[in-house]
C-alpha positions as CSV (number, residue, x, y, z in Angstrom):
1,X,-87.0,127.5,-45.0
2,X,-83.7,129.5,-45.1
3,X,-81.3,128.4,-47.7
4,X,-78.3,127.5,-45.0
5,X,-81.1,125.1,-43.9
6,X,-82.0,123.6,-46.7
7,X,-78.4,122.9,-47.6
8,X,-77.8,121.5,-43.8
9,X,-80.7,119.1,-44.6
10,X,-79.2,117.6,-47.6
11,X,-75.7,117.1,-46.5
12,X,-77.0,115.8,-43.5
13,X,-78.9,113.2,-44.8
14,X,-76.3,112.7,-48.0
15,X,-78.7,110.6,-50.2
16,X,-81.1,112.7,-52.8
17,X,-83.6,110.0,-54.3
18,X,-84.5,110.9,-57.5
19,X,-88.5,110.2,-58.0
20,X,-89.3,109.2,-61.7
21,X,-92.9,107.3,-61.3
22,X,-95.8,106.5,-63.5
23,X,-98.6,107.9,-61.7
24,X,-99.4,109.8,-58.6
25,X,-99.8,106.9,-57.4
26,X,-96.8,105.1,-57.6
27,X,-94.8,108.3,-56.5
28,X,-96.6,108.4,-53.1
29,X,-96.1,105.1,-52.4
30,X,-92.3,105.5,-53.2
31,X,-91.7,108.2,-51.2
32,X,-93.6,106.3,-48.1
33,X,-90.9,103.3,-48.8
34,X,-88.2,105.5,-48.5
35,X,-89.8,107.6,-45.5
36,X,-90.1,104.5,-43.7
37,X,-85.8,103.7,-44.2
38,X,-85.1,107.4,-42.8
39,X,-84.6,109.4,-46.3
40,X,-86.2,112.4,-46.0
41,X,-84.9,114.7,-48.8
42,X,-87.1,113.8,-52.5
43,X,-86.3,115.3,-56.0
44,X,-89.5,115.0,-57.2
45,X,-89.1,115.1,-61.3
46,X,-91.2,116.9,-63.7
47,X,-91.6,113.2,-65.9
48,X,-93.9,111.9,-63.0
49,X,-97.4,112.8,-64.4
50,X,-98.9,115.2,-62.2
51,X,-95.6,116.3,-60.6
52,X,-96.9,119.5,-59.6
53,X,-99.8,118.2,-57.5
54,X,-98.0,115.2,-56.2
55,X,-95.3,118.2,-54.9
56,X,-98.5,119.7,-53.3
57,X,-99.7,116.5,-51.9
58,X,-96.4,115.6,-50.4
59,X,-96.0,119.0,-48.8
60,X,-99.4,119.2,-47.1
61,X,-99.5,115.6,-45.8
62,X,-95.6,115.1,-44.5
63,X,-94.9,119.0,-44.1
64,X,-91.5,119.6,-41.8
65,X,-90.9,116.1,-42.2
66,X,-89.9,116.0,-45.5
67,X,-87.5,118.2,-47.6
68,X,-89.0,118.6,-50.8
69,X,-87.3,119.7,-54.3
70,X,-88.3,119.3,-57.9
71,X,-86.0,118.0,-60.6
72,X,-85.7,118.3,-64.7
73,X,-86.5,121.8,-64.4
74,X,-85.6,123.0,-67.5
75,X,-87.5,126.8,-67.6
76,X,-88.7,129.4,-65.2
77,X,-92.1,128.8,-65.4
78,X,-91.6,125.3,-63.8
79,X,-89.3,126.7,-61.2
80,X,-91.9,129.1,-60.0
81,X,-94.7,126.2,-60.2
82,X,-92.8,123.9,-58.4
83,X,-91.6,126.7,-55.6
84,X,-95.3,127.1,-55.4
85,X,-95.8,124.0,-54.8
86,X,-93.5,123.5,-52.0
87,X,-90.4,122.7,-53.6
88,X,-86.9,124.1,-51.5
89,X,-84.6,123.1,-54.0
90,X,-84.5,122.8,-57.5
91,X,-82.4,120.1,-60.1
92,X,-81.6,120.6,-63.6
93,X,-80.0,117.8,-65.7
94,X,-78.1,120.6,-67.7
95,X,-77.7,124.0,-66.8
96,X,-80.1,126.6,-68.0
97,X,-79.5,130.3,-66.8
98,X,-83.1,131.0,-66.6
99,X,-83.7,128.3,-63.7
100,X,-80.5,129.1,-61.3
101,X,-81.9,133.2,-61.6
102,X,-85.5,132.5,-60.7
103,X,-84.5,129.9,-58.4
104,X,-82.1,132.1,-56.9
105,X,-84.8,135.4,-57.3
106,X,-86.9,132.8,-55.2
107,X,-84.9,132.5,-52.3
108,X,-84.3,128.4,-52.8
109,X,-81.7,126.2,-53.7
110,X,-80.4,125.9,-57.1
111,X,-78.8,122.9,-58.0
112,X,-78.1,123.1,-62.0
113,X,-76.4,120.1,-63.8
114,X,-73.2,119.8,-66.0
115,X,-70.5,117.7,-66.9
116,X,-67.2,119.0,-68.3
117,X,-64.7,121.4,-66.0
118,X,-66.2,124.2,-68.6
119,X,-69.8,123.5,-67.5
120,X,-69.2,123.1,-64.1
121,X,-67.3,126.1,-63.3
122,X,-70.2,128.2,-65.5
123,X,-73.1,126.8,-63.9
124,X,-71.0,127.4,-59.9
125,X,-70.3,131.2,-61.3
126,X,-74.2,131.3,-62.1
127,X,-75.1,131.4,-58.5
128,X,-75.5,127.5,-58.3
129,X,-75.7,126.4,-54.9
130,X,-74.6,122.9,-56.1
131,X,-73.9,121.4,-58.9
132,X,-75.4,118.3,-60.6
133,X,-72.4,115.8,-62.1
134,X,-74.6,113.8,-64.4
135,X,-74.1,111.6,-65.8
136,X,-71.4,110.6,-63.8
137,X,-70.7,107.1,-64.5
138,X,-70.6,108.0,-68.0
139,X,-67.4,109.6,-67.7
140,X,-65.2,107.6,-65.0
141,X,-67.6,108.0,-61.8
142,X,-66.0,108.9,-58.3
143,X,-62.2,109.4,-60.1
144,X,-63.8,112.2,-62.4
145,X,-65.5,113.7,-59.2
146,X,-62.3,113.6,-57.4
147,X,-59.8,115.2,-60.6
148,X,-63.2,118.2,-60.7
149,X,-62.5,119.0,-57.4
150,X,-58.2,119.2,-57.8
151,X,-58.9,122.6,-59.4
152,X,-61.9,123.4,-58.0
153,X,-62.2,122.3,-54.1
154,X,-64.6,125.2,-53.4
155,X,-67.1,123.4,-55.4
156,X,-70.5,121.6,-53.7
157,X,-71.0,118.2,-56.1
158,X,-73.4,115.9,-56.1
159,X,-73.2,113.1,-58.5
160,X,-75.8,111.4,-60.4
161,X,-75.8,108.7,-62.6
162,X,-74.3,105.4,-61.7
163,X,-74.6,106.0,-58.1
164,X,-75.2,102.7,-56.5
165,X,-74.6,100.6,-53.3
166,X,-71.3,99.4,-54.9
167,X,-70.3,102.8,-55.7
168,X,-71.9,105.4,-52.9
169,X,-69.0,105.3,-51.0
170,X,-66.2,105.6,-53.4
171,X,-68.8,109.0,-54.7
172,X,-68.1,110.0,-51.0
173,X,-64.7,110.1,-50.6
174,X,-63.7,111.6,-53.5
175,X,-66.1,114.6,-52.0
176,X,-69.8,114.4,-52.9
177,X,-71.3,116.8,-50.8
178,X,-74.8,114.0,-51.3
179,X,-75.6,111.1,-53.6
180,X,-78.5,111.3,-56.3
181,X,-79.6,108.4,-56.5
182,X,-82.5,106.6,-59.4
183,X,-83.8,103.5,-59.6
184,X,-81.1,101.3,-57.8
185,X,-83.0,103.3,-54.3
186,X,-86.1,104.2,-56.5
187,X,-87.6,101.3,-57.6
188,X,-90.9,101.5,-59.3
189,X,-90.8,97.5,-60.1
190,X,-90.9,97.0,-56.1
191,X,-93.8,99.2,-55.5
192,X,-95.6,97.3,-58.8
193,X,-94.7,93.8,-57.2
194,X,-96.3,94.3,-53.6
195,X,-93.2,94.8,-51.8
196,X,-92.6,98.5,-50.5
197,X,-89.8,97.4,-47.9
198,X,-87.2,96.7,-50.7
199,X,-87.4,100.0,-51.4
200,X,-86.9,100.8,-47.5
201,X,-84.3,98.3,-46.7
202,X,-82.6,99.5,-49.7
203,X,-82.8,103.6,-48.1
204,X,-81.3,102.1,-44.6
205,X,-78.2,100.6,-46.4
206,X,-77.4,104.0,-48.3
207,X,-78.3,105.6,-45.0
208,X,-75.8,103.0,-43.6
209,X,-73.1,103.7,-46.4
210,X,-73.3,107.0,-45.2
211,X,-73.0,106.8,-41.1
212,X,-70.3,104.5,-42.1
213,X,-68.1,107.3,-44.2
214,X,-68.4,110.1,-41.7
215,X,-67.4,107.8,-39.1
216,X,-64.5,107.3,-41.1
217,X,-64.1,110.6,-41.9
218,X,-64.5,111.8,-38.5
């Protein structure tokens, strides 16, 4: 997949779940739940055990369907294993020079993360395709998205950390180019309990947050 496409995907679909499970397991059945309530981009993290295969799993079994990137990539040799693996995109919590070149050398999307104007503006000047705000909340949520972009408006953000259904929207207007969002959409506790369609009622109101917005928006 070409890079504009990949990028297309995510802005298209606005939310970026960000898989942290237990097992195997418990990732498949997560990204099933959220399948099933029309997400279909899925940060798989390097802290679910197995993260590689499950990425190999995922690819083979939902192929086109699904748009596929790893997160806490924090060296090359994971972006390359990952890649490999059938990740298009690939998220950092910090940024790490190393991961946007080899991501970049890759032909995929690079999506470092960083916080203050300084880090930002490095990790964009890096050859970051977007950057990670994380985490977000931690530092005044959607206003501090909204006073990064009054210097920088060429930036792509996407903030993580505090997103929730309270605050998806406000993230939006004050420019998110897509949402990552953790366990408020990925909810290991609902896929423990039994009950998957939390988890996909839960994607179809984000999904919801978002029609809503652009409508707005025009």
């Amino acid at each position: 997949m070409s890079l504009e496409e990949t990028k297309k995907w995510i802005e298209r679909v606005g939310i970026m779940p960000v898989l942290r499970a237990r097992s195997e397991r418990e990732g498949h059945a997560l990204v099933e739940a959220l399948l099933a309530g029309g997400i279909t981009v899925m940060e798989v993290t390097m802290t679910v055990p197995g993260a590689v295969d499950l990425l190999r799993i995922l690819k083979r079994e939902f192929g086109s369907k699904l748009l596929l990137g790893s997160g806490t990539v924090t060296d090359a040799a994971q972006v390359e294993a990952t890649i490999d693996a059938g990740a298009e995109f690939v998220v950092s919590p910090s940024f790490h020079p190393e991961v946007v070149a080899k991501t970049k050398e890759l032909g995929k999307v690079s999506i470092p993360g960083a916080l203050t104007p300084t880090e930002v503006i490095t990790a964009w000047h890096a050859g970051a395709d977007y950057v990670k705000i994380f985490p977000c909340s931690a530092v005044g949520g959607a206003p501090y998205l909204k006073a990064l972009l009054a210097p920088f408006p060429e930036l792509r953000l996407i903030p993580t950390g505090g997103v929730t259904l309270h605050t998806a929207a406000d993230f939006l207007k004050a420019g998110a180019r897509a949402l990552g969002v953790g366990t408020d959409l990925v909810n290991p506790r609902a896929i423990e309990e039994g009950k998957p369609e939390k988890v996909t009622e839960t994607a179809r109101a984000y999904l919801e947050i978002v029609t809503k917005f652009r409508a707005t928006a025009g």
